[in-house]
C-alpha positions as a Markdown table, in Angstrom:
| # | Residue | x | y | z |
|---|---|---|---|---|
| 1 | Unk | 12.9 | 31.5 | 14.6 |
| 2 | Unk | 10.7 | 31.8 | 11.4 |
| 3 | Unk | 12.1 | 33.9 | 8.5 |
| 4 | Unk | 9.9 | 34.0 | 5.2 |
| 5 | Unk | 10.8 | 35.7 | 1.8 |
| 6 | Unk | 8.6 | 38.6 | 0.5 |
| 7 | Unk | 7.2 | 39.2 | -2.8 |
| 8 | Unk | 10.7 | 41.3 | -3.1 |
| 9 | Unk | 13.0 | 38.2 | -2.3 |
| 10 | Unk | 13.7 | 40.0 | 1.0 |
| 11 | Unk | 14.4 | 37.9 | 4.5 |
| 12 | Unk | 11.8 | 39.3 | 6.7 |
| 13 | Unk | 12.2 | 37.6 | 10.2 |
| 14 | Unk | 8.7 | 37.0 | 11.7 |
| 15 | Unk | 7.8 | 39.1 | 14.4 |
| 16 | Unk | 5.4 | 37.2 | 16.0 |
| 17 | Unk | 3.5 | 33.6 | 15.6 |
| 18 | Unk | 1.7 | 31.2 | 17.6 |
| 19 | Unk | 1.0 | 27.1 | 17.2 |
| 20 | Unk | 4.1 | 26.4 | 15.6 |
| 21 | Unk | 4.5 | 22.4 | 15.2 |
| 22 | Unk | 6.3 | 20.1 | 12.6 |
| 23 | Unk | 4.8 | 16.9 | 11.5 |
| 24 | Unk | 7.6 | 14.7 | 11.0 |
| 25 | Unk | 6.6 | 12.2 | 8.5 |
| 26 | Unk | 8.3 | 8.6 | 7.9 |
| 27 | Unk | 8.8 | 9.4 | 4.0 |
| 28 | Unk | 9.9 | 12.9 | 4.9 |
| 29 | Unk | 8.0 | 14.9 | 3.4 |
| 30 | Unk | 7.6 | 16.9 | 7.0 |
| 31 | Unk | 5.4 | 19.5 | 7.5 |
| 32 | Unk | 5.0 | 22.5 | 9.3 |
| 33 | Unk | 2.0 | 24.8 | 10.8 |
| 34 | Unk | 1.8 | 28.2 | 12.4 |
| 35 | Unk | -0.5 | 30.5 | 13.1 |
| 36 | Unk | -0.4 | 34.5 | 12.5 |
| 37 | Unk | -2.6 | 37.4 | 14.1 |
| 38 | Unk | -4.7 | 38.4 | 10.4 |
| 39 | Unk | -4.0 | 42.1 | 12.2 |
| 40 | Unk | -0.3 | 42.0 | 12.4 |
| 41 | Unk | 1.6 | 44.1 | 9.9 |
| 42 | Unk | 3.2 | 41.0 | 8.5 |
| 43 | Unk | 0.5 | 39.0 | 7.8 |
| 44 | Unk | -0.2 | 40.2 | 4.0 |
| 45 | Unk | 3.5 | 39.7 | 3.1 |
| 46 | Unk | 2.6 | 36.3 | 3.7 |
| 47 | Unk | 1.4 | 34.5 | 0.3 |
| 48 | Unk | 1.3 | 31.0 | -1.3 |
| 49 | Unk | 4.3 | 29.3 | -2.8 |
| 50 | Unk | 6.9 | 31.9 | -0.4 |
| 51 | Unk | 10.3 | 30.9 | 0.8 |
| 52 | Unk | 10.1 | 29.8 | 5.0 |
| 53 | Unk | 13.8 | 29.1 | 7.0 |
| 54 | Unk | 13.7 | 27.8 | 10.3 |
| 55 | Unk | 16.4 | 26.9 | 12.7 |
| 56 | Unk | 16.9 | 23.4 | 10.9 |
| 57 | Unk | 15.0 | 23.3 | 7.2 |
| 58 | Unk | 13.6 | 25.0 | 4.2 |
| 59 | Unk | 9.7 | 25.3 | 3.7 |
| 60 | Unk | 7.3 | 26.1 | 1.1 |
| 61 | Unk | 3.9 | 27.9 | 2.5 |
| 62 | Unk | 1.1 | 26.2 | 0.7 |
| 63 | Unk | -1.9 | 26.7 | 2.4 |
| 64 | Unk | -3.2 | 30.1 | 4.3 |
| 65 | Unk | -6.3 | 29.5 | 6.0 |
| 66 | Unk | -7.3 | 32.7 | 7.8 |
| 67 | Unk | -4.6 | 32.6 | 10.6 |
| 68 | Unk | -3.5 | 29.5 | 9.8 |
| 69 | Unk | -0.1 | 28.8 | 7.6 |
| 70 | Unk | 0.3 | 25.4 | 6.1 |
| 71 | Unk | 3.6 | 24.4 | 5.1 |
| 72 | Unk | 5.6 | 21.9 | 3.0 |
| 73 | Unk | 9.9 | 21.2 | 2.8 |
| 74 | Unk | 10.6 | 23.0 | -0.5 |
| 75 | Unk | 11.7 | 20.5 | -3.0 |
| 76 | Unk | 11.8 | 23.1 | -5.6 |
| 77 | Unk | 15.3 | 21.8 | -6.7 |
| 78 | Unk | 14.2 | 18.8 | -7.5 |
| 79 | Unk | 11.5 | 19.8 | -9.9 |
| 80 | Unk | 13.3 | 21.5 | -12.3 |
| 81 | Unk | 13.7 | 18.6 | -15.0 |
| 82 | Unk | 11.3 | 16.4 | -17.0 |
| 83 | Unk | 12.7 | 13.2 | -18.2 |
| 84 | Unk | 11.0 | 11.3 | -21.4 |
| 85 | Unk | 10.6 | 7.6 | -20.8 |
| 86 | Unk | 12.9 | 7.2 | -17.8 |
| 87 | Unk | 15.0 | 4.6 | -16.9 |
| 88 | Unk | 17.8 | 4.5 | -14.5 |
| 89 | Unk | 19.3 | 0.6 | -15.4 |
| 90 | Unk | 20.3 | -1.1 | -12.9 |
| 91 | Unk | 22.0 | 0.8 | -10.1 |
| 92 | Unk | 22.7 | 1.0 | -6.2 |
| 93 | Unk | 20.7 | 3.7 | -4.0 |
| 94 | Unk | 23.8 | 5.7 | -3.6 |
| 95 | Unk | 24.4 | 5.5 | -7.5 |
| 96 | Unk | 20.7 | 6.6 | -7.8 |
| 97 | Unk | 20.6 | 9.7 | -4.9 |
| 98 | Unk | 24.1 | 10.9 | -6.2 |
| 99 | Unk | 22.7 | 11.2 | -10.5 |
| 100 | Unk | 19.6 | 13.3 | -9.0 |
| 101 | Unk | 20.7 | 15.5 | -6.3 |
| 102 | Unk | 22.0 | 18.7 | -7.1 |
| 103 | Unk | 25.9 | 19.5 | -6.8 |
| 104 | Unk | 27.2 | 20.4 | -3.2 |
| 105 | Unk | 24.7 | 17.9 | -1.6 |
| 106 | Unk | 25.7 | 14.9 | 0.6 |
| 107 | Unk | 23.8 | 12.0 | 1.3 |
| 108 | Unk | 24.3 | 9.9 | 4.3 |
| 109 | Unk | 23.9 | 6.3 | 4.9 |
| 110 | Unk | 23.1 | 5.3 | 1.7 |
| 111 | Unk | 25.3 | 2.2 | 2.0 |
| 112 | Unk | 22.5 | 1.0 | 4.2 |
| 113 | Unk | 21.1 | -0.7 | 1.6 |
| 114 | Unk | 23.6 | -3.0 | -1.0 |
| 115 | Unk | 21.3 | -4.0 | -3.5 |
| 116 | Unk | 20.7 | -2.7 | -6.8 |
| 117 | Unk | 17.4 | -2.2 | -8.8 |
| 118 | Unk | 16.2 | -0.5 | -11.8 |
| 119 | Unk | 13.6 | 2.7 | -11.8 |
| 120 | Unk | 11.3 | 3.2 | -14.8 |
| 121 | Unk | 8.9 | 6.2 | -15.3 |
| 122 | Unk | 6.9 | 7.3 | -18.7 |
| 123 | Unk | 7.8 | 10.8 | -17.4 |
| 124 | Unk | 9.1 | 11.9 | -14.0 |
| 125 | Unk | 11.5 | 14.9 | -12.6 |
| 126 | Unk | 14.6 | 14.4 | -10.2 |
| 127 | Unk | 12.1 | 14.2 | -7.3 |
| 128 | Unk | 10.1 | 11.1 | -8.8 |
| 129 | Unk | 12.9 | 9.3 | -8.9 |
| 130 | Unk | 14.8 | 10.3 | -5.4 |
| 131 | Unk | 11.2 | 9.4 | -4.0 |
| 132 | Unk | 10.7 | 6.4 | -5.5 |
| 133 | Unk | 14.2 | 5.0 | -3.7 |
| 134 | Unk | 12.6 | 4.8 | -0.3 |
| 135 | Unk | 10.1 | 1.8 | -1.8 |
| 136 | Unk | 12.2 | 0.0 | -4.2 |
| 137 | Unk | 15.0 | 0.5 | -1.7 |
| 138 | Unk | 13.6 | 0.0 | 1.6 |
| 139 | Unk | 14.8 | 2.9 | 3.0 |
| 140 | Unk | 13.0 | 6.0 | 4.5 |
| 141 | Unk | 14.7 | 9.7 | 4.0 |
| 142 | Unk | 15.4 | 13.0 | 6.4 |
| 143 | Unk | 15.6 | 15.9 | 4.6 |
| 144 | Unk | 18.3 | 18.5 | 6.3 |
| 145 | Unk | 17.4 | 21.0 | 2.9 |
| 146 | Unk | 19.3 | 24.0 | 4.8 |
| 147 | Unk | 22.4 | 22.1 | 5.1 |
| 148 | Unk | 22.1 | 20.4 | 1.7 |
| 149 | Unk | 22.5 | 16.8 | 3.2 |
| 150 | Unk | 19.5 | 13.9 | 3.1 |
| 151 | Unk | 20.0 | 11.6 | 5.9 |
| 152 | Unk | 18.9 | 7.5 | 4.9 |
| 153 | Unk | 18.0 | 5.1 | 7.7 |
| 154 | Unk | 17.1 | 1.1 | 7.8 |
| 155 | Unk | 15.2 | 0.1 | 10.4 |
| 156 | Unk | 18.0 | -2.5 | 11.3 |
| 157 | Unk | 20.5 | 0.2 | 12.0 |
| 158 | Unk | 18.7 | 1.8 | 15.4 |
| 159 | Unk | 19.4 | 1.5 | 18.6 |
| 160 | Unk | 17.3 | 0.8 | 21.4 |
| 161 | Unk | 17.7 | 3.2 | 24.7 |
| 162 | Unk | 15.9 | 1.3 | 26.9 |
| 163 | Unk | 12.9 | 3.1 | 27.0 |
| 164 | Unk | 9.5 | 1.6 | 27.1 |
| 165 | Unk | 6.1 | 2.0 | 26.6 |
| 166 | Unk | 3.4 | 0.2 | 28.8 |
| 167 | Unk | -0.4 | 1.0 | 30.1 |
| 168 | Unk | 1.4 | 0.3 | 33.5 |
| 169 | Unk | 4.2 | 3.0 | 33.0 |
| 170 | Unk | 3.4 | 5.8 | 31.1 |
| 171 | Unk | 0.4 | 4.8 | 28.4 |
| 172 | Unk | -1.8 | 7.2 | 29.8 |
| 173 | Unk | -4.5 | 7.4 | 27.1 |
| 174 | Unk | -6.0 | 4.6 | 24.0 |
| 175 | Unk | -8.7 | 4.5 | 21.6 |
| 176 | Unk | -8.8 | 2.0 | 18.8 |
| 177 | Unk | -9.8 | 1.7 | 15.1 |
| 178 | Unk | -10.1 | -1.3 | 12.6 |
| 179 | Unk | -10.2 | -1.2 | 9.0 |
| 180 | Unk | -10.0 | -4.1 | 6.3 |
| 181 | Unk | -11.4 | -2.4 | 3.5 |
| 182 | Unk | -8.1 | -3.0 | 1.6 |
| 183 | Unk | -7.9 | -6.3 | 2.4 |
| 184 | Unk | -6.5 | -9.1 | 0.3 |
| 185 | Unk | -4.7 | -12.6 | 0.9 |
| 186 | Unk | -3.6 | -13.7 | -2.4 |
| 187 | Unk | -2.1 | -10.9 | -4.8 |
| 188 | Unk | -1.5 | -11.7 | -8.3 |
| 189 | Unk | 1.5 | -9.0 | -9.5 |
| 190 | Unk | 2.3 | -8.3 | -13.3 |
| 191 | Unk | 5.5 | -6.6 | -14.8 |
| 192 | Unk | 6.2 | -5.0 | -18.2 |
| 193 | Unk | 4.5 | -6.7 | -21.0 |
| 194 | Unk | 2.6 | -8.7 | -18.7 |
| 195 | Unk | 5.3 | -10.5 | -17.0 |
| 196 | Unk | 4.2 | -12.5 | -14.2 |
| 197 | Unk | 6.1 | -14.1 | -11.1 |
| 198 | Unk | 6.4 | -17.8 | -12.3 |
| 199 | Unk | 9.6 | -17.8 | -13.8 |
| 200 | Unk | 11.0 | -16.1 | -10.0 |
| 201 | Unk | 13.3 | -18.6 | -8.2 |
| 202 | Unk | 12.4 | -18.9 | -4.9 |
| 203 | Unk | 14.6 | -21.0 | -3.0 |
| 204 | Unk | 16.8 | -22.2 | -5.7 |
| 205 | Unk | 13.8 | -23.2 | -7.0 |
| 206 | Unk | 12.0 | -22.0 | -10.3 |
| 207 | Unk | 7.8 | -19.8 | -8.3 |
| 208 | Unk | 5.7 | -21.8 | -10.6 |
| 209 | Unk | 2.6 | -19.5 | -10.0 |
| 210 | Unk | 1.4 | -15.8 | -10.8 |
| 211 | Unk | 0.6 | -15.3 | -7.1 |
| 212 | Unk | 1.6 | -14.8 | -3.9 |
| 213 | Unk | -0.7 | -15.6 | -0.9 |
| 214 | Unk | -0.3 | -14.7 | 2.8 |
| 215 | Unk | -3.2 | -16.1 | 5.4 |
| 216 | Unk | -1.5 | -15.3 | 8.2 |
| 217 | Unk | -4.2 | -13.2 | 9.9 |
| 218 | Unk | -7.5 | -15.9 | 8.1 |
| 219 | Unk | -7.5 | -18.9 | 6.5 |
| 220 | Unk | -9.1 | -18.2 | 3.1 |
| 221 | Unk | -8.8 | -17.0 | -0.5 |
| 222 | Unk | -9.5 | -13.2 | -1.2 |
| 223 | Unk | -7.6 | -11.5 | -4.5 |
| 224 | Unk | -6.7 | -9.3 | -6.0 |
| 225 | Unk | -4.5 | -7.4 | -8.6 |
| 226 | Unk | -1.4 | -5.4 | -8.8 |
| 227 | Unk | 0.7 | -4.5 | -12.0 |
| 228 | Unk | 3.7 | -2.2 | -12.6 |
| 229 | Unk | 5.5 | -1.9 | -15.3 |
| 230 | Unk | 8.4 | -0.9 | -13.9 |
| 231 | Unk | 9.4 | -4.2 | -12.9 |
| 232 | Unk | 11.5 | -5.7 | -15.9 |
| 233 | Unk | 12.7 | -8.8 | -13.3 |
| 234 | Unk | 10.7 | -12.0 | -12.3 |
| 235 | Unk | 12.6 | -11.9 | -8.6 |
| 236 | Unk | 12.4 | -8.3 | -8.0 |
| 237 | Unk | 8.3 | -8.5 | -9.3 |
| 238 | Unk | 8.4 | -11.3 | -6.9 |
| 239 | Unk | 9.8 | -9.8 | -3.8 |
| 240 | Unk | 7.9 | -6.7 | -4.5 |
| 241 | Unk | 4.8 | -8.2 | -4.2 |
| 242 | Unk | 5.6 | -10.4 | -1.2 |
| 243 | Unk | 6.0 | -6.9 | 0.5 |
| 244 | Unk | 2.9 | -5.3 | -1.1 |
| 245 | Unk | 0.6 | -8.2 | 0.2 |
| 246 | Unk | 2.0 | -7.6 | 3.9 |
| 247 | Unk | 0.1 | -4.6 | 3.8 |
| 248 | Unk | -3.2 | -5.9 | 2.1 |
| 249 | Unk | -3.3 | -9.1 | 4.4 |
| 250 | Unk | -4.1 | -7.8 | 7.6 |
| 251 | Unk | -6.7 | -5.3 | 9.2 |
| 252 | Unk | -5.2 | -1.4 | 9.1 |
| 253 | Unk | -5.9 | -1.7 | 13.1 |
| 254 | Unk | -4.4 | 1.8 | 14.8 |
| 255 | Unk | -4.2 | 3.0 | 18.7 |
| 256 | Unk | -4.3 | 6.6 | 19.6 |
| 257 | Unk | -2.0 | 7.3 | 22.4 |
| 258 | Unk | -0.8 | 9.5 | 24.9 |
| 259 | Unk | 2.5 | 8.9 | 26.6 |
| 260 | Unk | 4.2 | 10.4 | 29.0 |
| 261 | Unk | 8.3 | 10.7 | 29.0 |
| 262 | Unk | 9.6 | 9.8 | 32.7 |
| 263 | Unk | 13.4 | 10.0 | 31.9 |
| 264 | Unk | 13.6 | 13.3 | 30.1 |
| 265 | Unk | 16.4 | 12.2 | 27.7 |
| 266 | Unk | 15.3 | 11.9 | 24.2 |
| 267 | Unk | 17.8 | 14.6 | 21.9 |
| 268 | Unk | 15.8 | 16.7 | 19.1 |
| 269 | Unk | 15.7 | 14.8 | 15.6 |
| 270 | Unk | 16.8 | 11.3 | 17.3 |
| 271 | Unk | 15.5 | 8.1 | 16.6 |
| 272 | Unk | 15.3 | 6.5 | 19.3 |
| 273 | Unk | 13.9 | 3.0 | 20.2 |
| 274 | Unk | 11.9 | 3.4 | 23.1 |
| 275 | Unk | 10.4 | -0.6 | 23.0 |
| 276 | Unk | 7.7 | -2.7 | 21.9 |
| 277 | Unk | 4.0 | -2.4 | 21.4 |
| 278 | Unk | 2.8 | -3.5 | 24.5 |
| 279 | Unk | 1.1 | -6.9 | 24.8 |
| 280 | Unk | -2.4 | -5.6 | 26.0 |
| 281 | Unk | -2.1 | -3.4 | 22.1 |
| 282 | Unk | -0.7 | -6.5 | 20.1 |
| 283 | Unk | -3.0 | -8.4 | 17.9 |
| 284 | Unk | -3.3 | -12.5 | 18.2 |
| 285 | Unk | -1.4 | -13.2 | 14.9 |
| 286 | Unk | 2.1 | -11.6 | 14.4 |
| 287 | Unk | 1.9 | -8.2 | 12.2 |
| 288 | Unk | 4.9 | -8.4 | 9.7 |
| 289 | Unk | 4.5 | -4.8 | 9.1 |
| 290 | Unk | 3.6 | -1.6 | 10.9 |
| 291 | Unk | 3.9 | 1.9 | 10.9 |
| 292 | Unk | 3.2 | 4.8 | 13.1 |
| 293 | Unk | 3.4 | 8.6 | 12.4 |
| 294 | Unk | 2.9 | 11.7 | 15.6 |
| 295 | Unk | 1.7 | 14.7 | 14.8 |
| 296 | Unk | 1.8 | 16.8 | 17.8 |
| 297 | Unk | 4.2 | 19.6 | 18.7 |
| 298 | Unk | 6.3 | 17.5 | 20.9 |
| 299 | Unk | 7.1 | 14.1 | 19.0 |
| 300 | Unk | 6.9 | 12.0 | 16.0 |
| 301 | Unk | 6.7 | 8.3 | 16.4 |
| 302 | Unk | 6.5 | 5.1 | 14.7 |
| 303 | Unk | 7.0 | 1.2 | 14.4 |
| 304 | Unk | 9.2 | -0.7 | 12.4 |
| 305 | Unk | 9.0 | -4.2 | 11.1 |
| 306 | Unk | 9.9 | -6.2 | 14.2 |
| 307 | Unk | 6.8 | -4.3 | 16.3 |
| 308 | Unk | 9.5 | -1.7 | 18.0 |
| 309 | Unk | 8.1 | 1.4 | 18.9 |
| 310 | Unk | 10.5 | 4.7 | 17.9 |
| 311 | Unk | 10.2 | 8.4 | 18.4 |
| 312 | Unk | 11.7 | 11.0 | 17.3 |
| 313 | Unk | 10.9 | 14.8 | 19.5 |
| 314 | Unk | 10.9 | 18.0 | 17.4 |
| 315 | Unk | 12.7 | 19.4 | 20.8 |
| 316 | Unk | 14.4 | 17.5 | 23.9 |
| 317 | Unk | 12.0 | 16.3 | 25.9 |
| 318 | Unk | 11.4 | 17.5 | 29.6 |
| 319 | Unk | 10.4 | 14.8 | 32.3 |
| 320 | Unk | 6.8 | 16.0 | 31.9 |
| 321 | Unk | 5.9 | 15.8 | 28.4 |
| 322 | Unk | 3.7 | 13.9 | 27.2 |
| 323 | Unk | 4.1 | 12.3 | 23.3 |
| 324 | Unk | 0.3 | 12.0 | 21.5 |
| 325 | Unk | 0.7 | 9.5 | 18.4 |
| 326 | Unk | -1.4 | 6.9 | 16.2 |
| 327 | Unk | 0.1 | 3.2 | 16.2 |
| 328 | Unk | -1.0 | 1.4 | 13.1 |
| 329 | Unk | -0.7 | -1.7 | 11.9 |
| 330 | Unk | 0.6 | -2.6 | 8.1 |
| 331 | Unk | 0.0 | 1.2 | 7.2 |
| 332 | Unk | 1.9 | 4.2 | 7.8 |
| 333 | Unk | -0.4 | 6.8 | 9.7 |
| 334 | Unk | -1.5 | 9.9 | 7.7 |
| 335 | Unk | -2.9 | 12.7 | 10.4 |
| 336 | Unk | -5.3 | 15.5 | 9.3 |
């Protein structure tokens, strides 16, 4: 059920829509789309910037588009502060979330990550900072903004249900696209004041150079340049830009793909493992990175680190539905 806010502040429960779908991104920032008859009575108390409830989250519309209603998780809340040259010292994610979210909230499974960094803006609100958790963190969020509780996940704490995906099973559909127009093998990073990553020990040792260089996927020199100022720390610069190069260093290679479920037992808002990308998809050299992102009515999807496939359906899946989602390789997916 869709209930939006008037002009007046008034509930008004919507009568009648069609083409609803959520996008459920990995940052979570999800989104949501429906479409309204232009003739129906309710359509003009439908404007830009108005309050949207469904059954599990809090929207903002932001786009109407003749029939069409775009919209975004409202993160008003957190956008109600500026702060002057930020910093947050050095602190845990669950030290970080707790400072920034509102009272009454909960956050769980921020003990999935144990180490503790420091966050530096010029200027930034409460939502610049809670954001900027998920990369200096290595975490990825889901938002439950009815309930007041932000759900963290690692990759390493999933579990597989034995599901899989193959061309001999249930891939039913594939197209492929390359791109390397990012692409870089040696990255040299630079920190506040110009730090640089020489004076990083790397096993026990003391870097030595103001590079780090991945040729994983080709053997040869290609640079190029990265600086932060955030990063006050030669190892956290370092490790930083060790993950940064993992997505400059191979192709951006993605697979669109239609699958169909055969078992019928995925929950709504589950991750769940459902395998591996399947050897006639995987590249010749190992991919330390991946991402993949859905964007149909049915099913998001994506794959972590170690090339295992997950999905995660906006309803419980029936025997006969089929899950339509873009595999890509060291990038995570953005559908329009």
């Amino acid at each position: 059920m869709i209930v939006f806010y008037d002009a007046s502040g008034t509930p008004q429960p919507l009568s009648a829509y069609e083409d609803f779908s959520i996008k459920h991104k990995l940052d979570g920032c999800d989104e949501m789309t429906f479409c309204v008859d232009t003739r129906h009575p309710q359509y003009k108390m439908l404007c830009e910037e108005a309050r949207v409830v469904t059954d599990s989250n809090e929207w903002l519309i932001k786009k109407i588009d003749d029939d069409k209603i775009d919209c975004e998780l409202n993160f008003d809340f957190l956008k109600t502060t500026v702060y002057a040259n930020y910093k947050s010292a050095t602190r845990s994610l669950s030290e970080v979330l707790e400072s920034h979210l509102p009272s009454g909230w909960t956050v769980e499974g921020a003990n999935v990550s144990s180490i503790r960094r420091t966050i530096e803006f010029d200027f930034c609100t409460d939502y610049d900072v809670v954001y900027e958790c998920m990369t200096t963190y290595s975490v990825y969020f889901v938002w439950k903004i009815k309930e007041k509780r932000l759900v963290v996940y690692a990759s390493s704490m999933m579990q597989s249900t034995g599901e899989y995906l193959t061309s001999e099973l249930n891939l039913t559909e594939l197209s492929f696209k390359g791109d390397t127009t990012e692409f870089a093998t040696r990255l040299y990073a630079y920190g506040k004041d110009g730090m640089t990553l020489e004076d990083a020990v790397v096993d026990g040792e003391k870097y030595g150079l103001k590079y780090v260089e991945n040729t994983n996927y080709v053997d040869k020199v290609v640079c190029a340049y990265w600086s932060d100022e955030r990063y006050t720390v030669s190892d956290n610069l370092y490790d930083a830009a060790k993950e940064k190069l993992k997505t400059l260093a191979y192709p951006a290679r993605s697979y669109e793909c239609t699958v169909v479920d055969h078992t019928g037992v995925l929950e709504a808002g589950t991750n769940s493992e459902v395998g591996s990308i399947p050897k006639d998809l995987s590249p010749v050299n190992s991919v330390a990175t991946a991402g993949l992102q859905g964007s149909t009515n049915t099913c998001s999807a994506w794959v972590q680190n170690t090339g295992k496939i997950w999905l995660r359906p906006h309803a419980k899946s029936a025997a006969s539905d089929a899950f339509e989602f873009m595999l890509v390789y060291n990038r995570v997916a953005e559908w329009s």
